[in-house]
C-alpha angles and dihedrals in degrees: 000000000000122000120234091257102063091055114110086025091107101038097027083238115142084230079151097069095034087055084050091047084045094046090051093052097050087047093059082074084072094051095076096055089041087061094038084055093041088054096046095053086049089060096047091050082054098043088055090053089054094052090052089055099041082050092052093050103049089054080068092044090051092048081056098048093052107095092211098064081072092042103048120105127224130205130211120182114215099217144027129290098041130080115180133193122183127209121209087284098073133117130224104245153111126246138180116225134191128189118209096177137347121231121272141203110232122231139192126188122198132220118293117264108196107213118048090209113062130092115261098179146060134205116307087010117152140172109235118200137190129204130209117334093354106256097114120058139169136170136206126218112246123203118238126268083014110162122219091276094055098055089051088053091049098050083041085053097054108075092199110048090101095231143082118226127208131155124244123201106211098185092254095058154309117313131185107227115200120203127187115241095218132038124246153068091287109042096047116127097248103180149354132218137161134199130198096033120171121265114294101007131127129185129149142135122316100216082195091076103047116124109188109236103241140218118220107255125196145132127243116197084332098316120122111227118175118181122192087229135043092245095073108190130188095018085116113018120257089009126103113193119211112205126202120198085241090071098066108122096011129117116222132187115219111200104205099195143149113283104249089155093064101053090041092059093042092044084054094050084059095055097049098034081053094046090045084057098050089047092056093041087054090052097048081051114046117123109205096166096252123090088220092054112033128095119278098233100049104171098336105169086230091069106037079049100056089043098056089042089044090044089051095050089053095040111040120085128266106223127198097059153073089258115052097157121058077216091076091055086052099255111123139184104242113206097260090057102262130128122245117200118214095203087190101052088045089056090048087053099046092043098055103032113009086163095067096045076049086059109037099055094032101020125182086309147024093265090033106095136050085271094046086052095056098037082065087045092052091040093061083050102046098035117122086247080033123140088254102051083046099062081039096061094032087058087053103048084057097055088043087054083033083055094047086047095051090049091048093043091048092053096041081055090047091061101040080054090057099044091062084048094065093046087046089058093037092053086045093051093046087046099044081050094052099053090049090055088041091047082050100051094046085057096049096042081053096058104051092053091056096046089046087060087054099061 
């Protein structure tokens, strides 16, 4: 078959060009669908940007709807040395604490050895170590020959020996400095002893050195308390106090009360997750009168749904307490659909009846209160057969039928293309043809006029 380039060879018509005018004419068939497919993918990026704010929206709606965010505690320590966190054991109340010492770690150092290489022990030597009062003892096997390193490695080694080793140079020489792992009276390393050394060697304990391991001590409303860590956990119920060095000798006041700060903050998440949604939705929406600018989910019947849903959730009353209108708590509907938070009405609310704000957002249930209301509403929406998946998967349906029309419409294209490709080499080759028979006749007409001059 002849290539598009031939045509036109035969008859000197430029059949080439008029095949690649043809081609892009019966292309522009292909431009429609292009722009279908191109509109139906927007929606589906949309409809995916939708779905992340719904999402995080609904995380706020879910932090509303949980009863314990109105019932924790927190706690807030009025000087330096003390941090506290309460559990949901925890007690409104105030206390006055003074810290008479903070907890300690004990340490022993031993006599100096001068060369850290040489052996210090001999077969079936060990360190043997007490704790506290001493009363609780334990040893650890050493190799012989082993060198002052050797011994720090081999206490480091032994995971229950109860103690850390390093090695301090003191300028005069090497000494083994023992450290409780653990901080307290009892678990202070209390002494140090070895057997089996090498000959000549001494080495033994410096009681110059010891540092007592130390409880916490402290006093809470005029009750001694003492905890073997700084962390001092159950001395009031719920609290955990953590102590700083800093704080020894210091007295500190611990104010136990209800957490307004938290469902403030959660109560102000709503509103600006709510407002950020609004804010997407208005975008995806907006009918400007021209398809390119536009947004790309123009009255689309999803998200007129999701909004009135949404819109009823916010607006309708919550019956059953003393707040029915989210109004009353200082959150209000604006004319363009967004929420507006009052702080100060909110604190007011919080501070004089923190129950009924309880109520209102979580009610007696889970769908009892204006959250749980619109968890329900976001959860129709964000299900996996939800209202959003489903536009989702319907959009994609359509560029999946959009992509199989494209493909039948190309190659539909393709043979009529080719059809006019045929003709195109049928006409050259007539033409070509007819100017060969014309080209002949002139010749032979030619040549019967000369030869009739002749005569």
């Amino acid at each position: 078959m002849a290539s598009i380039s031939s045509l036109g060879v035969g008859s000197g018509l430029d059949l080439s060009g008029l095949l690649d005018q043809l081609r892009s004419a019966e292309r522009q068939k292909l431009e429609p669908i292009t722009s279908q497919k191109t509109e139906e993918q927007a929606k589906i990026s949309a409809f995916g940007r939708l779905q992340s704010g719904l999402s995080e929206f609904r995380d706020t709606v879910t932090s509303l709807n949980d009863d314990s965010l109105y019932h924790g505690l927190s706690a807030t320590v009025l000087g330096e040395g003390m941090t506290a966190t309460t559990s949901e054991e925890a007690s409104a109340g105030r206390y006055e604490i003074t810290v008479d010492q903070t907890a300690r770690a004990g340490s022993l150092a031993s006599t100096r050895v001068s060369d850290l290489e040489a052996p210090l022990t001999g077969a079936n030597a060990t360190l043997d170590l007490t704790f506290g009062d001493g009363s609780t003892s334990t040893s650890i096997d050493l190799a012989e020959n082993a060198t002052l390193e050797d011994i720090r490695d081999a206490i480091n080694d032994d995971p229950d020996i109860g103690v850390d080793a390093s090695i301090i140079n003191d300028g005069t020489g090497h000494r083994l400095v023992l450290s409780s792992r653990e901080s307290g009276a009892d678990a202070g390393v209390a002494s140090m002893s070895f057997t089996n050394l090498a000959g000549g060697v001494t080495l033994g304990e410096d009681s110059a050195t010891y540092q007592e391991g130390l409880d916490a001590e402290l006093d809470i409303n005029g009750i001694a308390i003492t905890s073997a860590t700084n962390s001092v956990e159950g001395a009031i119920q719920g609290v955990t106090l953590e102590l700083d060095p800093s704080s020894s000798g210091e007295t500190l006041s611990l104010v136990v009360e209800q957490d307004d700060a938290s469902v403030k903050e959660a109560v102000t998440a709503f509103v600006d997750t709510y407002n950020k949604l609004k804010s997407t939705v208005g975008r995806m929406t907006e009918a400007t009168g021209d398809a390119s600018t536009a947004g790309e989910l123009v009255g689309d019947r999803t998200v007129r749904n999701a909004e009135s849903s949404l819109s009823r959730a916010l607006v309708d009353p919550v019956s059953g307490g003393d707040f029915t209108m989210m109004s009353q708590l200082g959150i209000s509907l604006q004319a363009d659909g967004r929420l507006e938070l009052d702080e100060s009405k909110l604190d007011e609310a919080l501070a004089e009846n923190p129950e009924a704000v309880s109520e209102f957002f979580a009610g007696a249930s889970e769908e009892g209160g204006m959250a749980g209301r619109l968890d329900e509403a976001l959860g129709q929406m964000l299900g996996d057969d939800g209202s959003i998946e489903s536009a989702i998967s319907g959009a994609e349906a359509q560029v999946s039928r959009l992509d199989e029309r494209y493909t039948r419409t190309e190659e539909s294209v393709e043979r009529t293309v080719e059809r006019y490709r045929n003709q195109f080499s049928q006409l050259d080759s007539m033409v070509a043809q007819m100017n060969a028979t014309s080209a002949y006749l002139t010749q032979q007409l030619s040549t019967l006029s000369s030869q009739s001059n002749q005569g």
